[in-house]
VOMI-15048 format. One record per residue: x, y, z of N, C-alpha, C in turn. Coordinates in pm, whole numbers, plus 32768, in hexadecimal, padded with zeros to 4 digits. Layout:
N
XYZXYZXYZ ...
//
This chain:
188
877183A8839286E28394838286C3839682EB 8697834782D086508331823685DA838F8204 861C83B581C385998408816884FE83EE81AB 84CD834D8192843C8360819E83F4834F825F 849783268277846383318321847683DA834A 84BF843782DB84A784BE82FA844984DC82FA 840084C0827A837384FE8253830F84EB82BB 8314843782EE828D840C835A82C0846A83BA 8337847583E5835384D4847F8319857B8461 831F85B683C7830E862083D68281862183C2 822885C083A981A485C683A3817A85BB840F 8185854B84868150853484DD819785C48556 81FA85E485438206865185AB8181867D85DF 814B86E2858E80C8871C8590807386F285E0 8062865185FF7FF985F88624801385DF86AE 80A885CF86C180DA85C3873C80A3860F87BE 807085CB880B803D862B888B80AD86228910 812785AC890B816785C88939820185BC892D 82448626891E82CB862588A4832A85E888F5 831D85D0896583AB8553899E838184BC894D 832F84B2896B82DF8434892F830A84288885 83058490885D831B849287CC83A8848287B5 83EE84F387FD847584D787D784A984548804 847183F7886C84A883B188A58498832C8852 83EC831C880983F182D48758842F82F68700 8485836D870684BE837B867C8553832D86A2 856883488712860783618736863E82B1874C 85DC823C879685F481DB87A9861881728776 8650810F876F869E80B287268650801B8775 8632802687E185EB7FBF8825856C7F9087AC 854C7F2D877385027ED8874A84A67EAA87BA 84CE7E7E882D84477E4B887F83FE7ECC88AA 84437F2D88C584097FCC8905839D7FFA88A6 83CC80288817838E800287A882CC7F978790 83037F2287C882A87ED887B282577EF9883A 828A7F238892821F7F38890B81AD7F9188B5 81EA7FEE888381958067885280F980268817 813F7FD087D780CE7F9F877F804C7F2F87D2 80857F2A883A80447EC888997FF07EFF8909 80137F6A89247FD77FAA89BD7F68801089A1 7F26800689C47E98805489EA7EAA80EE8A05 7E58813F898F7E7581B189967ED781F48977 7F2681BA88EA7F7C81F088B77F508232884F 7F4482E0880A7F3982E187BD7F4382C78741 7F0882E786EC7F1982AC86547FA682E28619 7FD4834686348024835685E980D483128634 80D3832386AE813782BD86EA811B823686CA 80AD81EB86A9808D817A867D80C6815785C9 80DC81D6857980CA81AB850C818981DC84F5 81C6823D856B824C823B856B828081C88591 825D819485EC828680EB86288292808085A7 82258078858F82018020851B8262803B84AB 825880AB8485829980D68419833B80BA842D 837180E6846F840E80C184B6842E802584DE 83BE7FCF84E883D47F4C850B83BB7EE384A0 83877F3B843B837D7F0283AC83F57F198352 841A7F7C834A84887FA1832784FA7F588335 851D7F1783C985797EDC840B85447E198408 850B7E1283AC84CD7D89838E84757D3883F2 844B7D86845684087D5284DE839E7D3484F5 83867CC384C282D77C8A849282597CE784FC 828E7CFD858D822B7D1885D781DD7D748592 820E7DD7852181D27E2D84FD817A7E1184B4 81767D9D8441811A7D7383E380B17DAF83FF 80207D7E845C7FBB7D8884847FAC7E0A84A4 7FF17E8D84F47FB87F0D84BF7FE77F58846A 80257F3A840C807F7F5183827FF87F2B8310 7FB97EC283257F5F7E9A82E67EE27ED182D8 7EC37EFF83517E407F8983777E4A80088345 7ED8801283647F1C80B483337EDC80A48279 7F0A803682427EFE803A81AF7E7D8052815D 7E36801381D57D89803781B07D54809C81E4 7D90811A822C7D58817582747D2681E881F0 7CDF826682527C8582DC81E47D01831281C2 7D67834082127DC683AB82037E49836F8187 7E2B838381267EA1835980B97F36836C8104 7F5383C581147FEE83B381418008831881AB 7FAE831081F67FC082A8827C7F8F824D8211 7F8B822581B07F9081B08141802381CA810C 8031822780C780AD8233809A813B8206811D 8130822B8155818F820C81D5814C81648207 810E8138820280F680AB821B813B805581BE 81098082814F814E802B80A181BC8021809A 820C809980B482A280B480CB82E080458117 82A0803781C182D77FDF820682B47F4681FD 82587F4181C882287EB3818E825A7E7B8119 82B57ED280CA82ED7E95807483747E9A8088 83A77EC480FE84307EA1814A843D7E2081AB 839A7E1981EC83A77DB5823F83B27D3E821D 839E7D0E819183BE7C6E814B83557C1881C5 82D47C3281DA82977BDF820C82547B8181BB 82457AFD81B582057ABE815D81667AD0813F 811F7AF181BF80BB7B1A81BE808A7BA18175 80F17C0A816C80CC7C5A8127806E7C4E80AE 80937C0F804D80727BF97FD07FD77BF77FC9 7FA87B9B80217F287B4C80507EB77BC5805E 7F1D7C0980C07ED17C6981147EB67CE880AB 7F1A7D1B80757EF37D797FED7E957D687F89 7E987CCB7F507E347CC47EE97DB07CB37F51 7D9A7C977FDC7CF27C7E80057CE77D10801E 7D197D7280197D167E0380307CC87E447FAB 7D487E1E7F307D307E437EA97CB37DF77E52 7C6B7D8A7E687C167D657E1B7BAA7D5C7EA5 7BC17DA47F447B327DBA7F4E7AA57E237F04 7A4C7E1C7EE47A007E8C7EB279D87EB37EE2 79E37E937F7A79837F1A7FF779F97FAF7FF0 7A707F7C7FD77ACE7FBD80107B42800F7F8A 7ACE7FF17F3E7B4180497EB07B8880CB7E74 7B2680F97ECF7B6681AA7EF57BED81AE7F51 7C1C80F47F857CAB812D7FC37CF780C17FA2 7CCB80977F0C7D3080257EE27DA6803F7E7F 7DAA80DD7E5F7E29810E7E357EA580E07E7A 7EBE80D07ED27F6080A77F017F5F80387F2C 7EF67FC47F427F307F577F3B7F107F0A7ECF 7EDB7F6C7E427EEB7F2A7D957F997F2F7D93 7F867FC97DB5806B7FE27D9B80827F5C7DFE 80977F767E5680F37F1D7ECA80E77EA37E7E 80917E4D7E4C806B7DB27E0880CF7DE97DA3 80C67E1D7D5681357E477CDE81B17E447D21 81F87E887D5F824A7E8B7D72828A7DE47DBA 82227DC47DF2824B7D227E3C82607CBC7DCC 82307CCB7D7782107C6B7CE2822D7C027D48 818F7BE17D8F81957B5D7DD481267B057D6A 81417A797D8B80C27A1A7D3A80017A637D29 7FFC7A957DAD7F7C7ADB7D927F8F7B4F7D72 7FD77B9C7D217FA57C307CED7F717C427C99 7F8F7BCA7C137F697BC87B9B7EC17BD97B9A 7EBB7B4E7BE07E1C7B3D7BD97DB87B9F7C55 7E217BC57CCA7E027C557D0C7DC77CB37CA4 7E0E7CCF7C547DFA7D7B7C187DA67D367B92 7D897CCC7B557D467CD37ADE7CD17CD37B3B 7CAA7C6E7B927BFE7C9D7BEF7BE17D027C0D 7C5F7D497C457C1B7DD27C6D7C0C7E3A7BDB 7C4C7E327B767C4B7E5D7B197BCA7E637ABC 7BB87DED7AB77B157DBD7AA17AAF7DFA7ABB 7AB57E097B5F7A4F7E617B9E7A4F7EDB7B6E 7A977F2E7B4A7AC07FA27B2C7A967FCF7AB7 7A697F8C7A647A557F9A79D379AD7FA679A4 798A7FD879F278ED800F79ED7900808F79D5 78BA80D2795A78EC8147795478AD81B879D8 7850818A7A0D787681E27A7978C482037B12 78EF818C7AD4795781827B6E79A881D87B93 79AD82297C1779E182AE7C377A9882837C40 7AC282027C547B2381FE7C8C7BA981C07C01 7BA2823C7BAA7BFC82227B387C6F82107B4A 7CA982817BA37D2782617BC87D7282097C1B 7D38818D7C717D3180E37CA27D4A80A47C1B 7CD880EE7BB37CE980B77B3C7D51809B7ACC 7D9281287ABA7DFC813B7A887E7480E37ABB 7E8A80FD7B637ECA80A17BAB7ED780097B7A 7E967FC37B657E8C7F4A7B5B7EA57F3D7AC0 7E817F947A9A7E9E7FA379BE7F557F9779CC 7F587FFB7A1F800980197A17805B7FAC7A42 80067F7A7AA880667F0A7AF280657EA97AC5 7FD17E457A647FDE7DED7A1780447E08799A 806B7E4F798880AA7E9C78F8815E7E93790A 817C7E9679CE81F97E9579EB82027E067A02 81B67D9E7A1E81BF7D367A5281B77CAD79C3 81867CDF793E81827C9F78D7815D7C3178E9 80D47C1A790080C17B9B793580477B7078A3 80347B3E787E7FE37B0F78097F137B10781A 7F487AD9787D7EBB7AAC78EB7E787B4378DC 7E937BB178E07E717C3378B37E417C70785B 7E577C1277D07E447C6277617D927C707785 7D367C11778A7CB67C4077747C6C7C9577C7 7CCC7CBD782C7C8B7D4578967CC57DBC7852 7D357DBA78307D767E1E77E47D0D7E577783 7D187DFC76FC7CDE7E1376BA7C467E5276BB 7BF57E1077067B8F7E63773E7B7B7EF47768 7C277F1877A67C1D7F7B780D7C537FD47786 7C5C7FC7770A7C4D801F76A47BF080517657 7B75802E769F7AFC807F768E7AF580DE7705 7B4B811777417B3881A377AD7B9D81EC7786 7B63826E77917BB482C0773C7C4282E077BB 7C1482D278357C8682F378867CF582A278AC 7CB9821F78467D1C819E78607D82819877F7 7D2881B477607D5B818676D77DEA819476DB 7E4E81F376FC7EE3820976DF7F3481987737 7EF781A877977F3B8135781B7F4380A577F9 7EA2809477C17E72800577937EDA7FDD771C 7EB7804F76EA7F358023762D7FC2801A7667 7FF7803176B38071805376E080A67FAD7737 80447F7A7750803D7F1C77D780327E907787 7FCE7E9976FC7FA97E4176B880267DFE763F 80787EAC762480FE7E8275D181597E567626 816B7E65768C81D57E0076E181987D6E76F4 81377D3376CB812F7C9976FC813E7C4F7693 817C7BE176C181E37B8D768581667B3E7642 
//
Protein backbone atom coordinates (compact mmCIF):
# COMPACT_ATOMS: atom_id res chain seq x y z
CA UNK A 1 0.00 0.00 0.00
CA UNK A 2 1.35 3.39 -0.91
CA UNK A 3 1.91 5.96 1.40
CA UNK A 4 -1.02 8.28 0.25
CA UNK A 5 -3.67 5.41 -0.12
CA UNK A 6 -2.43 4.87 3.70
CA UNK A 7 -3.17 8.20 4.70
CA UNK A 8 -6.94 8.30 2.74
CA UNK A 9 -7.53 4.71 4.55
CA UNK A 10 -6.33 6.11 7.87
CA UNK A 11 -8.48 9.17 7.47
CA UNK A 12 -11.53 7.77 6.27
CA UNK A 13 -11.48 4.83 8.91
CA UNK A 14 -13.14 7.18 11.36
CA UNK A 15 -15.97 7.93 8.82
CA UNK A 16 -16.61 4.42 8.09
CA UNK A 17 -19.98 3.23 9.48
CA UNK A 18 -19.40 -0.06 8.15
CA UNK A 19 -15.82 -1.73 8.50
CA UNK A 20 -16.42 -4.90 6.21
CA UNK A 21 -17.33 -2.43 3.61
CA UNK A 22 -14.19 -0.54 4.32
CA UNK A 23 -11.89 -3.20 4.51
CA UNK A 24 -13.43 -4.74 1.62
CA UNK A 25 -12.48 -0.98 -0.44
CA UNK A 26 -9.28 -1.12 0.83
CA UNK A 27 -8.50 -4.77 0.18
CA UNK A 28 -9.96 -5.11 -3.60
CA UNK A 29 -8.23 -5.24 -6.83
CA UNK A 30 -11.60 -5.46 -8.88
CA UNK A 31 -11.83 -2.10 -10.92
CA UNK A 32 -15.53 -2.70 -11.93
CA UNK A 33 -16.44 -3.46 -7.98
CA UNK A 34 -14.63 -0.24 -7.42
CA UNK A 35 -16.61 1.61 -10.04
CA UNK A 36 -19.94 0.21 -8.75
CA UNK A 37 -19.11 2.23 -5.64
CA UNK A 38 -19.14 5.27 -7.41
CA UNK A 39 -22.40 4.55 -9.23
CA UNK A 40 -24.99 3.19 -6.72
CA UNK A 41 -27.24 5.09 -4.58
CA UNK A 42 -26.41 5.65 -1.11
CA UNK A 43 -22.94 5.18 -0.95
CA UNK A 44 -21.25 7.17 1.43
CA UNK A 45 -18.87 9.89 0.81
CA UNK A 46 -16.09 8.52 2.07
CA UNK A 47 -16.35 4.90 0.27
CA UNK A 48 -17.08 7.12 -2.73
CA UNK A 49 -13.90 9.13 -2.47
CA UNK A 50 -11.84 5.56 -1.56
CA UNK A 51 -13.27 4.11 -4.89
CA UNK A 52 -12.43 7.06 -6.82
CA UNK A 53 -9.30 7.55 -5.33
CA UNK A 54 -7.99 3.78 -6.00
CA UNK A 55 -9.47 3.91 -9.58
CA UNK A 56 -7.56 6.98 -10.33
CA UNK A 57 -4.60 5.80 -9.19
CA UNK A 58 -4.92 2.65 -11.38
CA UNK A 59 -5.57 5.01 -14.55
CA UNK A 60 -9.42 4.23 -14.67
CA UNK A 61 -11.15 7.13 -16.26
CA UNK A 62 -14.50 6.08 -14.48
CA UNK A 63 -13.14 8.00 -11.70
CA UNK A 64 -12.53 11.39 -13.39
CA UNK A 65 -16.02 12.86 -12.62
CA UNK A 66 -15.99 12.18 -8.75
CA UNK A 67 -12.25 12.81 -8.48
CA UNK A 68 -13.25 16.12 -9.95
CA UNK A 69 -15.93 17.06 -7.12
CA UNK A 70 -13.59 15.68 -4.51
CA UNK A 71 -11.08 18.62 -5.83
CA UNK A 72 -13.58 21.35 -5.33
CA UNK A 73 -14.96 20.13 -2.03
CA UNK A 74 -14.85 22.38 1.76
CA UNK A 75 -12.68 19.65 3.37
CA UNK A 76 -8.90 20.35 2.12
CA UNK A 77 -7.57 16.92 2.59
CA UNK A 78 -10.52 15.33 0.14
CA UNK A 79 -8.84 18.00 -2.37
CA UNK A 80 -5.55 16.94 -1.54
CA UNK A 81 -6.41 13.19 -2.12
CA UNK A 82 -8.38 14.10 -5.37
CA UNK A 83 -5.17 16.12 -6.91
CA UNK A 84 -3.05 13.24 -6.03
CA UNK A 85 -5.28 10.88 -8.08
CA UNK A 86 -5.94 13.20 -10.85
CA UNK A 87 -2.59 13.69 -11.54
CA UNK A 88 -2.00 9.86 -11.79
CA UNK A 89 -5.01 9.40 -13.82
CA UNK A 90 -3.47 11.13 -17.20
CA UNK A 91 -7.03 12.10 -18.12
CA UNK A 92 -7.07 14.58 -20.84
CA UNK A 93 -9.88 16.27 -19.43
CA UNK A 94 -8.25 16.91 -16.35
CA UNK A 95 -6.44 19.97 -17.31
CA UNK A 96 -9.80 21.66 -18.51
CA UNK A 97 -11.46 20.75 -15.49
CA UNK A 98 -8.73 22.28 -12.96
CA UNK A 99 -8.32 25.58 -14.59
CA UNK A 100 -12.64 26.07 -14.71
CA UNK A 101 -12.23 25.22 -10.89
CA UNK A 102 -9.10 27.62 -10.46
CA UNK A 103 -10.21 30.82 -12.31
CA UNK A 104 -13.87 30.35 -11.02
CA UNK A 105 -14.51 33.48 -8.57
CA UNK A 106 -17.55 32.09 -6.86
CA UNK A 107 -15.33 29.37 -5.71
CA UNK A 108 -11.80 30.80 -4.63
CA UNK A 109 -11.62 29.79 -1.16
CA UNK A 110 -11.12 26.11 -2.78
CA UNK A 111 -8.91 26.86 -5.67
CA UNK A 112 -5.70 26.03 -3.78
CA UNK A 113 -5.25 22.45 -5.15
CA UNK A 114 -6.42 22.67 -8.39
CA UNK A 115 -3.83 26.06 -8.90
CA UNK A 116 -1.08 23.06 -7.63
CA UNK A 117 -2.65 20.17 -9.65
CA UNK A 118 -2.59 22.76 -13.12
CA UNK A 119 1.14 23.18 -12.06
CA UNK A 120 1.97 20.10 -11.72
CA UNK A 121 0.05 19.01 -15.20
CA UNK A 122 1.97 21.92 -17.07
CA UNK A 123 -0.97 21.39 -19.47
CA UNK A 124 -1.64 24.23 -22.43
CA UNK A 125 -4.22 25.87 -20.02
CA UNK A 126 -2.31 26.43 -16.77
CA UNK A 127 -0.35 29.23 -17.85
CA UNK A 128 -3.20 31.36 -18.74
CA UNK A 129 -5.28 29.25 -15.80
CA UNK A 130 -3.17 30.74 -12.99
CA UNK A 131 -2.27 34.31 -14.52
CA UNK A 132 -6.52 34.91 -14.48
CA UNK A 133 -6.88 33.61 -11.41
CA UNK A 134 -3.87 35.45 -10.24
CA UNK A 135 -5.26 38.65 -11.43
CA UNK A 136 -8.24 38.27 -9.43
CA UNK A 137 -6.25 37.96 -6.46
CA UNK A 138 -4.43 41.08 -6.53
CA UNK A 139 -6.87 43.45 -4.85
CA UNK A 140 -5.36 44.26 -1.83
CA UNK A 141 -8.11 43.02 0.00
CA UNK A 142 -8.53 39.80 -1.17
CA UNK A 143 -8.72 37.19 1.68
CA UNK A 144 -7.42 34.39 -0.48
CA UNK A 145 -3.43 35.07 -0.58
CA UNK A 146 -2.42 31.86 -0.31
CA UNK A 147 -4.43 30.60 -4.02
CA UNK A 148 -2.34 33.58 -4.49
CA UNK A 149 0.99 32.69 -3.65
CA UNK A 150 0.03 29.33 -5.34
CA UNK A 151 -0.23 30.59 -8.69
CA UNK A 152 3.04 33.18 -8.00
CA UNK A 153 4.95 29.83 -7.31
CA UNK A 154 3.62 27.88 -10.03
CA UNK A 155 3.97 30.58 -12.75
CA UNK A 156 7.65 30.89 -11.42
CA UNK A 157 8.09 26.80 -11.86
CA UNK A 158 6.51 26.80 -15.21
CA UNK A 159 8.71 29.92 -16.77
CA UNK A 160 6.41 30.90 -19.04
CA UNK A 161 6.96 34.66 -20.23
CA UNK A 162 3.20 35.37 -20.69
CA UNK A 163 3.60 36.00 -16.75
CA UNK A 164 5.86 38.57 -16.36
CA UNK A 165 3.02 41.39 -16.12
CA UNK A 166 0.93 39.54 -13.36
CA UNK A 167 4.08 38.86 -11.62
CA UNK A 168 5.23 41.99 -11.63
CA UNK A 169 2.14 43.49 -10.31
CA UNK A 170 1.91 40.84 -7.66
CA UNK A 171 5.09 42.80 -6.25
CA UNK A 172 3.12 45.34 -4.83
CA UNK A 173 1.78 42.74 -1.92
CA UNK A 174 3.80 42.37 0.68
CA UNK A 175 2.82 38.56 1.02
CA UNK A 176 3.68 37.98 -2.58
CA UNK A 177 6.96 40.20 -3.06
CA UNK A 178 9.67 37.17 -2.31
CA UNK A 179 7.67 34.56 -4.41
CA UNK A 180 6.95 37.18 -7.19
CA UNK A 181 10.93 38.15 -7.31
CA UNK A 182 11.77 34.59 -7.21
CA UNK A 183 9.22 33.54 -10.11
CA UNK A 184 10.07 36.74 -12.19
CA UNK A 185 14.12 35.75 -12.11
CA UNK A 186 13.39 32.44 -13.59
CA UNK A 187 11.64 33.74 -16.90
CA UNK A 188 13.37 33.43 -19.85
Amino acid sequence: MDEELRSLAGRVRGEADDPVAYERLLATEDLDELARVLTETERPLWAREMAAFRLGCAGDRRAFETLVLLLNHRDPQRCVTAAYALARLRDPRTARAAAALATNSLRTAYALHPVRLLTELRAPETVPALITTLRGLLAPTNPHWRVALACVEGLGQLRDARARPVLEAALDHPRLVAAASAALSRLA
